[in-house]
C-alpha positions in Angstrom: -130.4 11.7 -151.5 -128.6 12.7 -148.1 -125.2 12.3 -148.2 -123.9 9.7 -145.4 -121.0 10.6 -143.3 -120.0 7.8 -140.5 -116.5 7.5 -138.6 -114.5 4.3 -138.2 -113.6 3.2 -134.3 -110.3 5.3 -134.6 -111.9 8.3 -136.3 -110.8 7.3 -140.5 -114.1 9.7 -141.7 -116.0 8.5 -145.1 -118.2 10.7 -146.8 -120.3 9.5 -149.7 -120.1 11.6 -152.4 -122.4 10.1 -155.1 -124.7 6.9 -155.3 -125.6 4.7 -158.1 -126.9 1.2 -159.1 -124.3 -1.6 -158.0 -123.0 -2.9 -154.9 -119.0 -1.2 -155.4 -118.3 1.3 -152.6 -115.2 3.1 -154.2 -113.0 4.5 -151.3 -110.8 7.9 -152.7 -107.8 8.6 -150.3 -106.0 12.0 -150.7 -102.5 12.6 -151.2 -100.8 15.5 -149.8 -100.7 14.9 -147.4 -102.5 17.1 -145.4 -104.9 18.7 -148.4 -107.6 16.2 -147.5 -110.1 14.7 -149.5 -111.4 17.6 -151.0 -108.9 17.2 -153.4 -110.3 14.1 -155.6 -113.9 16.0 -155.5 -113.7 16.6 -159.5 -112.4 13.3 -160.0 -115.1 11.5 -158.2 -117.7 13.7 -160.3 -115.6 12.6 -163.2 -116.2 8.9 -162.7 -119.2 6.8 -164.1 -119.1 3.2 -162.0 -121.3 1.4 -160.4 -121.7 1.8 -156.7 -121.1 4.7 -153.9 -117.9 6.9 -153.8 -116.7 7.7 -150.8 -114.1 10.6 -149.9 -111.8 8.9 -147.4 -109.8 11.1 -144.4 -107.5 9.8 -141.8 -107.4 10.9 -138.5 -105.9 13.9 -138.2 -105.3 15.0 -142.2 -107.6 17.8 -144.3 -110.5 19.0 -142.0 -110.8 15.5 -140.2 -109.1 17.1 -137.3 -110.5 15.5 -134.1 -112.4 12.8 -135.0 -114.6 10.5 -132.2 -113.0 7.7 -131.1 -109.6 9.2 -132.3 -106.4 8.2 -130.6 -104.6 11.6 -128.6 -102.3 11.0 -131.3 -104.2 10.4 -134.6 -100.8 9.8 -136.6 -100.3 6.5 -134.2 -102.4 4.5 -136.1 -101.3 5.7 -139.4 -101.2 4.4 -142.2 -102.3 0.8 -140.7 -105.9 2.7 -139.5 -106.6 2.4 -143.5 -108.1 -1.1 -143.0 -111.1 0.3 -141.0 -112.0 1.6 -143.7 -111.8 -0.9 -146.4 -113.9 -3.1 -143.7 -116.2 -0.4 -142.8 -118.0 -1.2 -146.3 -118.3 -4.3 -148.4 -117.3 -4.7 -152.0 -114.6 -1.7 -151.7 -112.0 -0.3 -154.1 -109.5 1.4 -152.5 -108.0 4.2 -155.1 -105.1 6.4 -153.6 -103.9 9.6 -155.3 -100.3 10.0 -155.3 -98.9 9.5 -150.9 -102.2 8.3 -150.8 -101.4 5.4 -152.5 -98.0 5.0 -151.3 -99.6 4.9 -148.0 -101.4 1.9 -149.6 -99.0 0.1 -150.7 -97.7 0.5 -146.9 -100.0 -1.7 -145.6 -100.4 -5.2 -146.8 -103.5 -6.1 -144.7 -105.8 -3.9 -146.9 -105.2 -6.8 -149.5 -107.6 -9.0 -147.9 -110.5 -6.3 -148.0 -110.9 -5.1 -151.1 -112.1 -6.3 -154.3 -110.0 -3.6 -156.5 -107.2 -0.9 -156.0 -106.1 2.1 -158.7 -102.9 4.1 -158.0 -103.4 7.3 -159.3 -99.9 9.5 -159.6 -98.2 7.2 -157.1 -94.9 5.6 -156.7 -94.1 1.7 -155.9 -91.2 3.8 -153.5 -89.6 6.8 -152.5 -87.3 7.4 -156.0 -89.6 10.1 -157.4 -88.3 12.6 -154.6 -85.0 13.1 -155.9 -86.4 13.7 -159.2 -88.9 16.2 -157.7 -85.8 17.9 -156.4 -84.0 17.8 -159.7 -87.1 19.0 -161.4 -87.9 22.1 -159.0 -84.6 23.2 -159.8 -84.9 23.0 -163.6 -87.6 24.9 -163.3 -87.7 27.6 -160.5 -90.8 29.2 -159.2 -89.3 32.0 -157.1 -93.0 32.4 -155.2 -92.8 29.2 -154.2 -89.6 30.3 -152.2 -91.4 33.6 -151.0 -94.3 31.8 -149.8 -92.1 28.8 -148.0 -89.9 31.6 -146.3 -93.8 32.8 -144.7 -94.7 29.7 -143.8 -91.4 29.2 -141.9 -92.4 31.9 -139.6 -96.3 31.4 -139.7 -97.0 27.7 -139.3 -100.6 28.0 -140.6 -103.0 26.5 -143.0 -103.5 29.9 -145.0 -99.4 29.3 -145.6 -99.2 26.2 -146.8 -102.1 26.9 -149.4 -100.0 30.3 -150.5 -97.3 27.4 -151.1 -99.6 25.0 -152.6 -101.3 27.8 -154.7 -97.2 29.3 -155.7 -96.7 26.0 -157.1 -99.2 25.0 -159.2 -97.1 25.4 -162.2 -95.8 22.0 -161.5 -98.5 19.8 -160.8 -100.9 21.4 -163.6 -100.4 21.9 -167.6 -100.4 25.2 -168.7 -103.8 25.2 -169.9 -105.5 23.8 -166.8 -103.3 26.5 -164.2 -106.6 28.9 -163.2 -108.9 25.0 -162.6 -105.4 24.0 -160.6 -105.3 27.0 -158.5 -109.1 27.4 -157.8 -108.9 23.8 -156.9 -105.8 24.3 -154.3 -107.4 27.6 -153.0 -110.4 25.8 -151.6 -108.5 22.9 -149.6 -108.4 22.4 -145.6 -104.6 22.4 -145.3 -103.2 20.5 -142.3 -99.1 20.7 -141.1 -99.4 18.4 -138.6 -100.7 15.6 -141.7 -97.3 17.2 -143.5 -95.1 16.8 -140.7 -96.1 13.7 -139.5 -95.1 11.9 -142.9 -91.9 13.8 -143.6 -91.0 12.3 -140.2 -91.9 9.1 -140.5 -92.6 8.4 -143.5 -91.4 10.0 -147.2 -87.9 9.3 -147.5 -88.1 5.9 -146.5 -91.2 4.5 -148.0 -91.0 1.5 -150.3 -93.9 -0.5 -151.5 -94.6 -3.7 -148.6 -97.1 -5.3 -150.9 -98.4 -5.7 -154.6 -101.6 -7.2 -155.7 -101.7 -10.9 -156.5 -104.8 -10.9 -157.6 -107.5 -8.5 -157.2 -107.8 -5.8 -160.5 -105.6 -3.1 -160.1 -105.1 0.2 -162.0 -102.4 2.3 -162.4 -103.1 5.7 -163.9 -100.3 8.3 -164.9 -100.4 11.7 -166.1 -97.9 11.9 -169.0 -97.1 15.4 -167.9 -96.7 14.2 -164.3 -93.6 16.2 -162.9 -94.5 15.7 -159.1 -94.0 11.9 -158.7 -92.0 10.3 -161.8 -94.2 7.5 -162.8 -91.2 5.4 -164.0 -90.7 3.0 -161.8 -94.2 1.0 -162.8 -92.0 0.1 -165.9 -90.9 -2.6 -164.2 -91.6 -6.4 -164.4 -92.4 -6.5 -161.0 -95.5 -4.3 -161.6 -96.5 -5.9 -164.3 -99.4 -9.0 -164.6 -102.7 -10.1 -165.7 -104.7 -8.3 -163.1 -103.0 -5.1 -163.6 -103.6 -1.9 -166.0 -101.5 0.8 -166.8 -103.3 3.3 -168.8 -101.1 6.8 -169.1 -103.6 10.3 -169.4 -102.5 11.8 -172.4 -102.0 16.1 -171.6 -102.7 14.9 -168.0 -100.4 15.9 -165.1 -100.3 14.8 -161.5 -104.4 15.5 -161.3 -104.7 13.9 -164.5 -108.7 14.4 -164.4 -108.3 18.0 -164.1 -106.9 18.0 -167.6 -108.1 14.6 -169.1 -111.5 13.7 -167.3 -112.8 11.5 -169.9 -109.6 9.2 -170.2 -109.5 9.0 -166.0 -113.4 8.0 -166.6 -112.8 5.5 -169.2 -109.4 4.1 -167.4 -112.0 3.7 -164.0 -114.6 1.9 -166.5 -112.4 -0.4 -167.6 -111.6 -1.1 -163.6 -115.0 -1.4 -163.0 -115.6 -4.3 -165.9 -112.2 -6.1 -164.4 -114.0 -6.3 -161.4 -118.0 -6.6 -161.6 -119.1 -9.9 -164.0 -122.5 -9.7 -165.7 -124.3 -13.0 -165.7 -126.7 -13.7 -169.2 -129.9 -12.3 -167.2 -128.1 -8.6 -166.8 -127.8 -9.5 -162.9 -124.4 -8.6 -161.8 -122.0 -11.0 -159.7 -118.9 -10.8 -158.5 -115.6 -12.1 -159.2 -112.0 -11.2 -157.9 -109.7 -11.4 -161.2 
């Protein structure tokens, strides 16, 4: 099979990485952000559901740099460009890792284009940062600091991945650190993706819609120190059409450490969302 690649009008770029029987086109957005999509490449080999998955990249974040038909300011249509995505392809599940699903949950007109949504290592708002800050100072990494203090004078993608490479500690257990690095070392890094949502976005973001309906999965590494997964303790996060499952050893790429909990977590999203009729024909139903 050749992989497909096509561009939305404003330049969103979908890749499929894998095809199977099923009618599900599962769209993976990066967090970050700026580390593009290349990031959720083990977890979409780590998932068994029917359907295509699709890595997802705005304009303008990972290596998605100047897409066609891409505004002269890609981050002007940001987040609100992710609907030309979710209506680029029918039947899709949007599943956002960590901003990337904040950056969901930013945009309420998704809603009406998808059949499913997972929230993996997200936040309903923009509490987890001052815990981030607390927890960086429990626990220094000192070549994080030295390799910040570069990037201050050398604004460059091979900066920000000595950064994101220094700090793996944090976002990886102890006995996934040399998967977490090698994974970190291979990304596209992009500052202008970085800077555009410190800007605009990260301090102020709060949750502008929750599903009312469709099946929606929240999955949280129990070692997650990046973004405190607290906050989806509360009733307002809670319903019939939502899941919490919590990766046991995971972290805040909870497949790194845990793949076969994230697979069975997706699974169970999958049956939430495909119905099988007696004849083994499948149909579809939104709750």
């Amino acid at each position: 099979m050749t992989a497909q690649v096509f561009f939305t009008p404003t330049g969103v770029r979908l890749r499929q990485r894998s095809r199977s029987f099923g009618d599900l086109n599962w769209l993976l957005l990066p967090g970050g952000p700026g580390l593009g999509s290349e990031s959720l490449h083990e977890l979409a080999d780590a998932l068994n559901v029917p359907g295509s998955i699709w890595m997802v990249d705005l304009p303008g974040d990972g290596s998605n740099g100047d897409p066609p038909g891409a505004p002269p300011d890609p981050f002007s249509c940001w987040p609100m460009v992710l609907v030309e995505a979710a209506q680029a392809l029918p039947n899709a599940i949007y599943v956002g890792h960590s901003t990337g699903g904040m950056y969901l949950l930013s945009t309420p007109t998704v809603e009406q284009h998808i059949v499913g949504l997972a929230l993996v290592s997200a936040a309903p708002d923009a509490r987890w940062r001052a815990r981030f800050t607390q927890m960086t100072r429990r626990h220094p990494l000192p070549a994080v600091d030295a390799a910040t203090a570069v990037y201050e004078h050398e604004r460059t993608p091979a900066a920000m991945r000595e950064i994101a490479i220094a700090s793996a500690a944090w976002s990886f257990t102890t006995q996934s650190l040399d998967a977490g690095r090698n994974l970190l070392r291979r990304l596209p890094y992009n500052g202008l993706a970085v800077t555009w949502s410190a800007h605009n976005f990260d301090e102020t973001y709060t949750a502008a819609w929750w599903p009312r309906a469709i099946p929606t999965l929240i999955v949280s590494g129990a070692d997650d120190r990046i973004v405190w997964q607290g906050a989806w303790e509360e009733p307002a996060f809670r319903g019939n059409n939502v899941m919490h499952r919590t990766i046991q050893n995971g972290a805040h790429f909870p497949w790194i450490e845990n793949p076969h909990s994230v697979r069975h977590a997706f699974g169970e999203l999958a049956a939430k969302v495909v119905g099988r009729s007696t004849d083994g024909s499948t149909s579809w139903k939104s709750s």
